[in-house]
C-alpha positions as CSV (number, residue, x, y, z in Angstrom):
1,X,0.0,0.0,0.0
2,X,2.7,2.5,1.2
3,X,4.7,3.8,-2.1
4,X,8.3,4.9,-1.2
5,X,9.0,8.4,-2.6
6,X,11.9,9.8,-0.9
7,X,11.9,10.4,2.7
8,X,7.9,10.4,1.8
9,X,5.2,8.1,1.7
10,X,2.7,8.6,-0.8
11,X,-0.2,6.2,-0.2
12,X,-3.5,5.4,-1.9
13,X,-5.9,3.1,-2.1
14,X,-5.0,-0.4,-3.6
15,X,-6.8,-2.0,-6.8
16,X,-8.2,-5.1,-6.5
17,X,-7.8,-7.1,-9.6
18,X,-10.3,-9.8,-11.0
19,X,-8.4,-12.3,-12.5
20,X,-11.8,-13.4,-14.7
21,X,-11.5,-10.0,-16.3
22,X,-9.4,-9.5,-19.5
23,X,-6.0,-8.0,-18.5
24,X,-6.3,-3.8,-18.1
25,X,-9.8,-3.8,-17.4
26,X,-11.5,-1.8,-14.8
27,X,-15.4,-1.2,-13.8
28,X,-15.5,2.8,-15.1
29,X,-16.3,3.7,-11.4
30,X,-12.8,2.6,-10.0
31,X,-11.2,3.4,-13.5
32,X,-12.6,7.1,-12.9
33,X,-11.6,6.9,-8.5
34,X,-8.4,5.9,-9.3
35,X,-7.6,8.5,-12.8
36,X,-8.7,11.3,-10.8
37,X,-7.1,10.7,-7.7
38,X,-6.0,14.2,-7.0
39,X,-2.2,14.7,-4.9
40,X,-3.0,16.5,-1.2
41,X,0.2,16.9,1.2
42,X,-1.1,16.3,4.5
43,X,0.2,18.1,7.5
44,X,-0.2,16.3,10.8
45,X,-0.6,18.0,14.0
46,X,2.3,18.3,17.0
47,X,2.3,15.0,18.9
48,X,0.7,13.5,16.0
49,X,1.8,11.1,13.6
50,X,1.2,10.4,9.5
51,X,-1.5,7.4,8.8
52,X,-3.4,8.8,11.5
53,X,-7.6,8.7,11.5
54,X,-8.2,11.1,9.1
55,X,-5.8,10.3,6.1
56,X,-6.7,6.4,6.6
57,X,-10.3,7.8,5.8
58,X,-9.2,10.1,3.0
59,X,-7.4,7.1,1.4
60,X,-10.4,5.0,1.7
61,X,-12.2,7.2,-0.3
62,X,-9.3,6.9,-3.2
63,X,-7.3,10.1,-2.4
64,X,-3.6,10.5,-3.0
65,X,-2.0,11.6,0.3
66,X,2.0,13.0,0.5
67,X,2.5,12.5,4.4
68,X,5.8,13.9,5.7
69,X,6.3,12.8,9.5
70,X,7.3,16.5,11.1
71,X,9.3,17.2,13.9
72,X,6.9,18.3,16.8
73,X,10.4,20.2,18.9
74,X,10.9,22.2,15.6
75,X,8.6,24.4,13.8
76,X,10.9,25.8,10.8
77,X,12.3,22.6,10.3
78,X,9.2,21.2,10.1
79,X,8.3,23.4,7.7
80,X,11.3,23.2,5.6
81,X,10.5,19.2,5.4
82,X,7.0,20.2,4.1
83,X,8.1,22.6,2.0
84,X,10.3,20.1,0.9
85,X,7.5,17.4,0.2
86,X,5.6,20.3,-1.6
87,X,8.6,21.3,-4.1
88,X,9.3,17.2,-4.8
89,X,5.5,16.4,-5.6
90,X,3.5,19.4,-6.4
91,X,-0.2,18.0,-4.5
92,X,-3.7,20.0,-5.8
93,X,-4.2,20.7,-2.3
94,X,-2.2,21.2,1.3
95,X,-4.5,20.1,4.2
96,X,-3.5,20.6,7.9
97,X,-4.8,19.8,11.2
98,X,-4.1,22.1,13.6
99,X,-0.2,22.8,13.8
100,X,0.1,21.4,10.3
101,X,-2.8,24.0,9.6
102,X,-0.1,26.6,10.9
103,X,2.5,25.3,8.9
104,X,0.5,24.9,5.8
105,X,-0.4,28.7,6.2
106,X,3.6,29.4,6.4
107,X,4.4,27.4,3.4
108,X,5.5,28.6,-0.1
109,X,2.4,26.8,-2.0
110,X,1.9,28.3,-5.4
111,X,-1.5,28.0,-6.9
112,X,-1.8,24.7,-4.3
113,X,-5.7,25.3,-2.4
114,X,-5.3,25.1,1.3
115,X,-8.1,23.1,3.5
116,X,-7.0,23.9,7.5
117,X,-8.5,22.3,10.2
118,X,-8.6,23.8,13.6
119,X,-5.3,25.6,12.1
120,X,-3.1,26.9,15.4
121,X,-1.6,29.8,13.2
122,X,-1.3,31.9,16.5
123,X,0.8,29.6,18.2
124,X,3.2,29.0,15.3
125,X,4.3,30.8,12.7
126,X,4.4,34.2,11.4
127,X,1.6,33.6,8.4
128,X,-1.5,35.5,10.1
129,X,-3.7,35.8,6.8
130,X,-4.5,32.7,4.4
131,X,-5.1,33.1,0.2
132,X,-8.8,33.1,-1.4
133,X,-10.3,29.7,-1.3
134,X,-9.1,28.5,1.5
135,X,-11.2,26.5,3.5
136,X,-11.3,26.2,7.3
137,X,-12.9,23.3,9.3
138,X,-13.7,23.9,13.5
139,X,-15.6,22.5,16.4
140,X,-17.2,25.2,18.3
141,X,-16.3,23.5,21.4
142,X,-12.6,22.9,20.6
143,X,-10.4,22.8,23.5
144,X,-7.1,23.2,22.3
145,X,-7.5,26.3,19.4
146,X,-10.1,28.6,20.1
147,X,-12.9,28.4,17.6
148,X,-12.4,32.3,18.0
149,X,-9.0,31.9,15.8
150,X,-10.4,30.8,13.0
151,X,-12.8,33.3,12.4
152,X,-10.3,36.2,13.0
153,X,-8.4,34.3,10.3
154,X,-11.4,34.3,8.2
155,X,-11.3,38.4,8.9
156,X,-7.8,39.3,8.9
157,X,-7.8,37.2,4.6
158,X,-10.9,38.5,3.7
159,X,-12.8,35.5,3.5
160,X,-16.6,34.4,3.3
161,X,-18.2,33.2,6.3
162,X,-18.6,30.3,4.0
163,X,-15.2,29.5,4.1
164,X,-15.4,28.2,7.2
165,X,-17.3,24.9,8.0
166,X,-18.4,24.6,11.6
167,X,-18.8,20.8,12.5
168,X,-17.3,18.4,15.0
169,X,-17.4,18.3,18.7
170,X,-14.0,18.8,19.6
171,X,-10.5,19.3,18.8
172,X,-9.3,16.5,16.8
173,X,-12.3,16.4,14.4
174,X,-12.2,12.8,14.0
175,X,-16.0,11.9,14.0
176,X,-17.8,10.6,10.8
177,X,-19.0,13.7,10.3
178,X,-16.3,15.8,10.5
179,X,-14.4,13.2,8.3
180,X,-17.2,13.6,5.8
181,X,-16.8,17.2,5.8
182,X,-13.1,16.9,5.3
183,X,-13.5,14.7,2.5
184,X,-16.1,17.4,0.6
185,X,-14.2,19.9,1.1
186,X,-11.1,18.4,-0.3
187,X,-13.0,17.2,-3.5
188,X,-14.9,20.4,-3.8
């Protein structure tokens, strides 16, 4: 499953071949999952690791996932590694849970869309605005960033209230539907 790339893993999902099937066929519906897969570098958060809850859901559901494992004692060099990942594989989108939000927000990333959730910008990093089409997940009742962060983020880039998604029940936005949020916002 794991694809060596580097000191990266890229992962997706694996195809399941029918033997009865002439050789190179595939169903149009897993032919279509697996041509569009589109590239997203995932930023996990401090004291969290890659292949976590939410990109084992994302790759489920057929998404290609660049997963650098950052340095939780070190911000920039966590953010040179993810720059890193980011100028080796271009991805369609950065995601970030919450210091990876923060990093994602400090990182040179082009035309890339950026989908934050719970992003701890004010703890790390200089970034204090984010670019047009971002999107921003948070629980109202998170624990660990305020919920208040994200909208003065959403003020301080000029973004929609729509830009933000409020859903989940706390910090680590884990729960089916915050991972079904996660996933529509990424595809959308």
């Amino acid at each position: 499953m794991a694809v060596p790339a580097g000191p990266f893993q890229v992962l997706s999902r694996r195809r399941r071949w029918n033997r009865t099937r002439p050789r190179g066929y595939h169903p149009p519906r897993i032919r279509n999952t697996f041509e569009n897969a589109m590239k997203i570098l995932y930023l996990h958060g401090w004291h969290s690791v890659p292949f976590g809850v939410k990109p084992a859901y994302l790759i489920e559901h057929g998404l290609e996932l660049i997963q650098p494992a950052l340095p939780d004692d070190d911000f920039d060099a966590a953010v040179r590694l993810a720059q890193e990942a980011f100028d080796t594989q271009p991805p369609a989108i950065v995601a970030g849970s919450s210091r990876g939000g923060a990093i994602a927000m400090n990182l040179r990333s082009g035309d890339a869309r950026l989908v934050l959730l719970c992003p701890a910008w004010k703890r790390w990093g200089t970034a204090r605005t984010v670019k047009p089409g971002t999107r921003i997940l948070h629980a109202r009742e998170d624990d660990v960033v305020p919920f208040a962060d994200s909208l003065e983020l959403l003020e301080n880039s000029g973004l929609p209230e729509s830009s933000l998604i409020t859903v989940g029940h706390e910090h680590r936005l884990a729960d089916p539907e915050s991972l079904q949020a996660l996933l529509s916002a990424l595809q959308g």
